[in-house]
N, C-alpha and C positions, 0 to 999 in steps of 0.2 A: 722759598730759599732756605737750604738748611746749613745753619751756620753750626750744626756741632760735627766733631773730627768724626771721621770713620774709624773702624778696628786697625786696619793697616797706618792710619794718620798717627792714631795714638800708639800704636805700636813701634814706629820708626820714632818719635819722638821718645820713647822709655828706651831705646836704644842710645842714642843722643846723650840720654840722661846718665846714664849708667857709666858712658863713657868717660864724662866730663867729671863724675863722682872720684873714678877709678883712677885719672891721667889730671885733670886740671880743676882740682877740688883745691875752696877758697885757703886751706891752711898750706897745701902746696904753694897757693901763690902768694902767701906769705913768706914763703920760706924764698922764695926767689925776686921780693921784691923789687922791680924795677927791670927786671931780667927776660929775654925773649924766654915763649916757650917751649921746652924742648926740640929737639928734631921728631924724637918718638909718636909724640901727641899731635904731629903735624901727619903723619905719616898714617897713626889710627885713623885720625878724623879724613882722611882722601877714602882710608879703603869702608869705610862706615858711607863715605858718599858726599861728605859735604860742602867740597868742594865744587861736584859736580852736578849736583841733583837735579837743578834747572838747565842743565845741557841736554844738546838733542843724544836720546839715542845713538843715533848712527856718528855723535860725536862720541859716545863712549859715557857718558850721561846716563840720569835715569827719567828726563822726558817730563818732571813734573812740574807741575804749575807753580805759582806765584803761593799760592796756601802752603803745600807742603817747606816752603823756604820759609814762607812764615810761621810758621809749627816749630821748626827749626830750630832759627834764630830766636825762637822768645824763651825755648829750655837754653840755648848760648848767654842770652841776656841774663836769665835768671843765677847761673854760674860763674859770670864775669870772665865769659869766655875770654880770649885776645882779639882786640879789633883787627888784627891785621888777618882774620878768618873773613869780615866781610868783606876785605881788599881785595883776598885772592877770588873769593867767590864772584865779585861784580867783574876783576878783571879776567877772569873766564871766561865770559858772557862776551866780555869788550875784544878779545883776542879771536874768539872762535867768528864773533859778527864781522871783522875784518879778517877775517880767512888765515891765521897764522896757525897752522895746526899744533905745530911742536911746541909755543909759548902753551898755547890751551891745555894741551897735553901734559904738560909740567906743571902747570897750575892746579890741574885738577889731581895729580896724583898728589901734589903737597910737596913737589921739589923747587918750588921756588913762591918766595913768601914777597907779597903786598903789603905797604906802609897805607896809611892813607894820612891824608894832607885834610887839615883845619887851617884857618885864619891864620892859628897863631904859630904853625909849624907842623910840623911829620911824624905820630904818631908811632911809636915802635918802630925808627928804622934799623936798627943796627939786627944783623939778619936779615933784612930786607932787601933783596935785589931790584924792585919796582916800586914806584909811590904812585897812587890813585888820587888825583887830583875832582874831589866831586864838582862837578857841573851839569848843563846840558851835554854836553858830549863826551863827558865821564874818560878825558884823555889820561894817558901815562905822563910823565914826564919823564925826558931824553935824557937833557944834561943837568947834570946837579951840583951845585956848590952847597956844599956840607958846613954850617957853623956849628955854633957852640953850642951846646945841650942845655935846654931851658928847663926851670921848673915848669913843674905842671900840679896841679891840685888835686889829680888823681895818682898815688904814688904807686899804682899797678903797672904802670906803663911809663917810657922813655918819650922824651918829647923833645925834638932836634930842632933847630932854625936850618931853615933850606930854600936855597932860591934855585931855578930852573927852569927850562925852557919845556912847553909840549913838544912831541914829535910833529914833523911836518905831516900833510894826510887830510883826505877828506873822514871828520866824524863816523864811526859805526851806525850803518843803515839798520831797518829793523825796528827792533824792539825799545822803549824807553828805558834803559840801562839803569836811567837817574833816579827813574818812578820806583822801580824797582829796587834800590840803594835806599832811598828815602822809607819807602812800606820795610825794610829788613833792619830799618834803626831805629823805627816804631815797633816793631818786635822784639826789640833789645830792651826797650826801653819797658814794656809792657811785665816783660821777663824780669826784669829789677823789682818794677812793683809788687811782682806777685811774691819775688823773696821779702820783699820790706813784709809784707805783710804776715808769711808765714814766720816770720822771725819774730814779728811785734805779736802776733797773739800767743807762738810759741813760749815767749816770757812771760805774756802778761797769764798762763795758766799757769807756770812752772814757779814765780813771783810768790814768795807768801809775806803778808805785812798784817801785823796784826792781827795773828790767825787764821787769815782767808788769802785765797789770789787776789793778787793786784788786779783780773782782771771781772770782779764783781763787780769791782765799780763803776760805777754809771758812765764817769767821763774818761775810765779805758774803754767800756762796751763801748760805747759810742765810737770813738775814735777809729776803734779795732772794724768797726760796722763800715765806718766811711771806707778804710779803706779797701775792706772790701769791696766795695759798690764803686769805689774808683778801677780798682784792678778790672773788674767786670765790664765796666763799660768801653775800657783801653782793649780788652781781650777780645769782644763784640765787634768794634767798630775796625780793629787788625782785620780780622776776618771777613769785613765787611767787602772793607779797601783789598784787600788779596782778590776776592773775587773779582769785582771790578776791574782791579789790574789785569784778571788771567782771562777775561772775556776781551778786553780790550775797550770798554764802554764808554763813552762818551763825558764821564763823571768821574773819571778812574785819577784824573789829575785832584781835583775837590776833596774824592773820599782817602788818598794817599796822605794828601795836606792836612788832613783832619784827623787823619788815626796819629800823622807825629804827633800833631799839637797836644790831641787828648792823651795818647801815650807819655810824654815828656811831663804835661802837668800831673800822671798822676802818678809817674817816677819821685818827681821832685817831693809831693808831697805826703805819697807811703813813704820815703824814705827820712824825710822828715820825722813823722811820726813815729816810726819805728825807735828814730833816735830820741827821743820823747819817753817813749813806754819803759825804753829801758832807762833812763833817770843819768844818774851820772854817769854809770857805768859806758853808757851811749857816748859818753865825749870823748871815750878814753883813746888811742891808739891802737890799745890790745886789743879792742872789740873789736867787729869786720862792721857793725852797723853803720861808721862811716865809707868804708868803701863802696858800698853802695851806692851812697849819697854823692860822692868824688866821682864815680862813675859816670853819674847821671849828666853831670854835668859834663864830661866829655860828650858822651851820644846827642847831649843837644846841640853840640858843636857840627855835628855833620849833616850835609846836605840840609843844612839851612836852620839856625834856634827860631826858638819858639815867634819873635816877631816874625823872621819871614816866611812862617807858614802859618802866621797871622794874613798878610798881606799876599801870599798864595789862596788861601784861600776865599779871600775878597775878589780878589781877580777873576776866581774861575768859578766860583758860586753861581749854583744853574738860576735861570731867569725868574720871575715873580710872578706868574699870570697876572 
């Protein structure tokens, strides 16, 4: 099994990359804190494909597996894309599975933007014309009553109270929509990681104290090492679960559950550290080291935190000989 990208894999992800550098780079979202994002950036990322990528061709799609979405989403994660990019993209999938071609079609062009719904409320809705409600059968909701706007601990994004009914309907047949939602916020999350980390060794070279970088020292190496070796294993086992999902295999629920779990812990604690290496400056506001950290903790809000893919994963752990 070869778990490294191909030329075309890594070349549509430095596309991705480039994009999100040019149109949705971290001091941009600064500057619009709290704010949806553009029309413009919704409109690049459809014709770049990312809306579509895992649609069938013949839906206007580019046909690709569960890998390339996770390729994807982990340069998004690493960028602090807008989550309402995995909204539109899952309700794609949910729209084209129940046969509505014109919603599909608008989804995937970036004319109409997906909120997505946590415990504690609705995600970026304002701009939002749909809210994705994560579960088994990954429904819209119809009717909405709109309350007051809550804090939220990640200040990149709006967070609404909204109560609402799903549409009536039999569930989208097919594909696991959910598994697929879940493997793409393990991607997000992997993608954080790997900024905490470039950002924490970034400092601890640039760092000088006492004549030398901060990061000679034994207990930055170290720290800088773990998280490497955290990101690495989050990156591995993404890819692992991608496969799995895009084979369809019989483990694909297990290894899904196990790339969040490993992804979310080693979001929380590169970005931890990262807030660490940088010392005080790390607590400050003006830094983005915590947005990272604020982030994390939204994506482990969706399709299930770290307990219940503790307890997914106990459920569905293959048998013992």
């Amino acid at each position: 099994m070869d778990l490294l990208p191909s030329a075309d894999q890594l070349e549509m992800a430095d596309a991705i990359e480039q994009f999100l550098r040019r149109r949705l780079s971290v001091p941009q979202l600064r500057e619009r804190m709290g704010e949806p994002a553009p029309d413009h950036a919704w409109t690049e990322a459809a014709e770049l494909g990312v809306f579509s990528l895992g649609l069938p061709e013949e839906a206007g799609g580019a046909g690709c597996p569960a890998v390339e979405e996770a390729l994807v989403f982990r340069v998004l994660g690493r960028h602090l894309a807008p989550p309402g990019f995995l909204g539109t993209v899952l309700a794609a999938r949910v729209a084209h599975a129940r046969g509505d071609k014109e919603l599909r079609d608008e989804l995937a062009a970036g004319a109409r933007r997906v909120a997505v719904a946590i415990p504690a409320g609705v995600v970026d809705l304002p701009g939002a014309v749909h809210v994705l409600a994560p579960g088994p059968d990954l429904v819209g909701v119809a009717e909405l009553n709109v309350g007051q706007r809550l804090d939220c601990l990640d200040p990149t994004v709006t967070l609404t109270e909204v109560t609402g009914w799903p549409p009536a309907g039999e569930p989208p047949p097919g594909e696991r929509i959910d598994l697929l939602g879940r493997l793409l916020v393990a991607a997000m999350l992997t993608g954080i990681a790997d900024a905490a980390l470039e950002a924490g060794v970034a400092y601890a070279r640039e760092r000088v104290q006492f004549g030398r970088p901060i990061g000679t020292n034994q207990a930055i190496k170290h720290r800088c090492a773990d998280m490497a070796m955290r990101s690495e294993a989050a990156g591995s086992l993404l890819l692992y679960a991608a496969l799995a999902l895009r084979d369809n295999r019989g483990d694909a629920d297990f290894q899904v559950a196990a790339a969040k779990r490993i992804a979310t812990q080693a979001a929380y604690e590169n970005t931890r550290a990262n807030v660490q290496i940088h010392g005080g400056m790390g607590f400050t506001w003006e830094h983005d080291a915590h947005l990272l950290l604020t982030r994390t903790h939204l994506l482990d809000q969706l399709f299930g935190d770290v307990r219940h893919q503790q307890a997914a994963l106990l459920a569905t752990a293959p048998a013992i000989p």
